[in-house]
N, C-alpha and C positions, 0 to 999 in steps of 0.2 A: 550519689544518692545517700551516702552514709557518712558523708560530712555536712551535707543537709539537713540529715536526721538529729545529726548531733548537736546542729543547730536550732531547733526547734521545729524544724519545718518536716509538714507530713505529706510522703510523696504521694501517697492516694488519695488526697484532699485539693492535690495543683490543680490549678485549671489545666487541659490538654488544649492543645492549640488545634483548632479545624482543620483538616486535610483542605488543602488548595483547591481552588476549580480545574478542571478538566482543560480549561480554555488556556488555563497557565501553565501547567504541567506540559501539554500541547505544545506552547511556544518554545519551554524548556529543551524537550524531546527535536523538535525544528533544528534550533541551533546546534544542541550537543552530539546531534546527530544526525537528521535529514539534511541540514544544510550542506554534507559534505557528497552527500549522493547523487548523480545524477539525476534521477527522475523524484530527489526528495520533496521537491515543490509541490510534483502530483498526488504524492503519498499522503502530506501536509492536508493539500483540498479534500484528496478525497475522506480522509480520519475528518475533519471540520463539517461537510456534506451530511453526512450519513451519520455522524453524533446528534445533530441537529441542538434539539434543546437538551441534551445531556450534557452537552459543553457548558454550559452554563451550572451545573452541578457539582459539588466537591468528587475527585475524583473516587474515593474509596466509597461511595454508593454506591459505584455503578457496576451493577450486579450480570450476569450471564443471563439472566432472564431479559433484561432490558437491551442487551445487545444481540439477543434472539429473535426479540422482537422484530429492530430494526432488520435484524436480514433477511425475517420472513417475508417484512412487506417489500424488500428492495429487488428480492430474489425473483418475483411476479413480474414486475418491469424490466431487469438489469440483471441478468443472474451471472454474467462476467462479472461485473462491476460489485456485486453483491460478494462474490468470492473474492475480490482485491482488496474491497474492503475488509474481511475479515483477516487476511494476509496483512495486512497493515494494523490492523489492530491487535492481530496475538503481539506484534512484536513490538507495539508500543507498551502493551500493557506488560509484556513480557518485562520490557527495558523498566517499566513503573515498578513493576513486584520486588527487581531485585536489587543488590546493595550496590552502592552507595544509597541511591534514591528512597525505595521503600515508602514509595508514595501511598501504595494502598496493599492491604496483607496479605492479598491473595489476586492470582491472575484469573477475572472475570472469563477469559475467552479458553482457558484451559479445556474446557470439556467441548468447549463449540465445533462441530464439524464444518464441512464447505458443504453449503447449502446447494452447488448446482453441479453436477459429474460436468467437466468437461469434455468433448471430442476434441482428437487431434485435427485440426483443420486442413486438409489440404485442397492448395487452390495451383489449380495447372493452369497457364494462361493460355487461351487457343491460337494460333498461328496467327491471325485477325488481327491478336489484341500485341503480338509480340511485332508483327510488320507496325502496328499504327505507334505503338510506343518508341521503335526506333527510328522512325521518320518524323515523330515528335520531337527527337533527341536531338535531332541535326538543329534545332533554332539557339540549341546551349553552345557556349565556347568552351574552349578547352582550358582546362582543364576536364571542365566538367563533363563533357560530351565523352569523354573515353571512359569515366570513371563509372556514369550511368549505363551506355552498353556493356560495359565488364561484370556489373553486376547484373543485368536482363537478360546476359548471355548464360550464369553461372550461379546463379542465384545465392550466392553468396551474402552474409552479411554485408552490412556497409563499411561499418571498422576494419574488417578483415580485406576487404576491395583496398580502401585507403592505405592502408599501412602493407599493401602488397609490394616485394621488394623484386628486383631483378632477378638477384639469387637463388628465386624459389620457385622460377619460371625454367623449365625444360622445352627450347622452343623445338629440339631434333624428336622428342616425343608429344608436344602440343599439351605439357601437363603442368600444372601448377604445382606444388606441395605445400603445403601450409605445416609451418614448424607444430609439436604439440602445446610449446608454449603459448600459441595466438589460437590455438581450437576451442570452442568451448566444450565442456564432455567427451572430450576424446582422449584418449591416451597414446593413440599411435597419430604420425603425421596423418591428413589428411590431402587426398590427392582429389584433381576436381581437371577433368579435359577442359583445358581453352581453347 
């Protein structure tokens, strides 16, 4: 700036170049970073979805009122989906606010809470639905047929089922352990009757 100065030119008079659109920033955000996520394809839609025509807007307009908006009306229909949304977007605009990027000066979604309380869901499946689902299983081959009753029987993740190793199976006590490395949220092994 001060060899600018020096050279005639007055930095409060440069043209400032436009904040980008939302739609680019968006693709930017994709590559540099959802591309590498598992479910970042969904994140992608779902931030594109529920922007709607905001995507099409430079991104440092868009203001915490306008993304209130959208969650108020999404939250009537979709109130999961309306809280994913908003999880998806603190942490793009999160990624927009800070440096390198510095796409726009402030994070819109800062103040926004989750528009719908979740309940913890739980679903017991009835004896019915556990016989019809493992007589369903018998049409799979194997692999797959042992991998699907291991988890119907233990309700286990799937990743955790896949990647279960010999080593971890106590068959003189019928018990599993799963190291704390493969738990998620846990800190001590978890054990689980086979």
């Amino acid at each position: 700036a001060i060899a600018s100065a020096s050279l005639g030119d007055d930095p409060l008079t440069k043209p400032v170049e436009p904040a980008p659109q939302t739609a680019t920033i968006l693709d930017r955000y994709h590559d540099a970073h959802l591309s590498r996520l598992r479910r970042g394809d969904d994140a992608s839609r779902c931030l594109k979805r529920n922007l709607g025509k905001l995507i099409d807007r430079p991104i440092d307009e868009i203001t915490d009122n306008d993304l209130g908006h959208i969650l108020e009306r999404r939250v009537k229909d979709a109130p999961y989906d309306a809280n994913r949304f908003l999880s998806y977007a603190k942490r793009f605009f999160r990624w927009c606010a800070s440096p390198p990027q510095r796409y726009c000066p402030n994070n819109p979604t800062k103040e926004l809470d989750k528009p719908h309380s979740e309940d913890a869901r739980d679903r017991v499946l009835s004896i019915a639905e556990v016989a019809a689902l493992w007589g369903a299983s018998s049409t799979l081959s194997d692999p797959w047929k042992g991998l699907f009753r291991v988890l119907l029987l233990t309700g286990q993740r799937h990743s955790e089922v896949a990647h279960m190793r010999r080593d971890e199976i106590y068959l003189d006590e019928l018990v599993w352990t799963l190291p704390t490395s493969r738990t998620k949220k846990l800190s001590v092994p978890y054990r689980s009757s086979v």
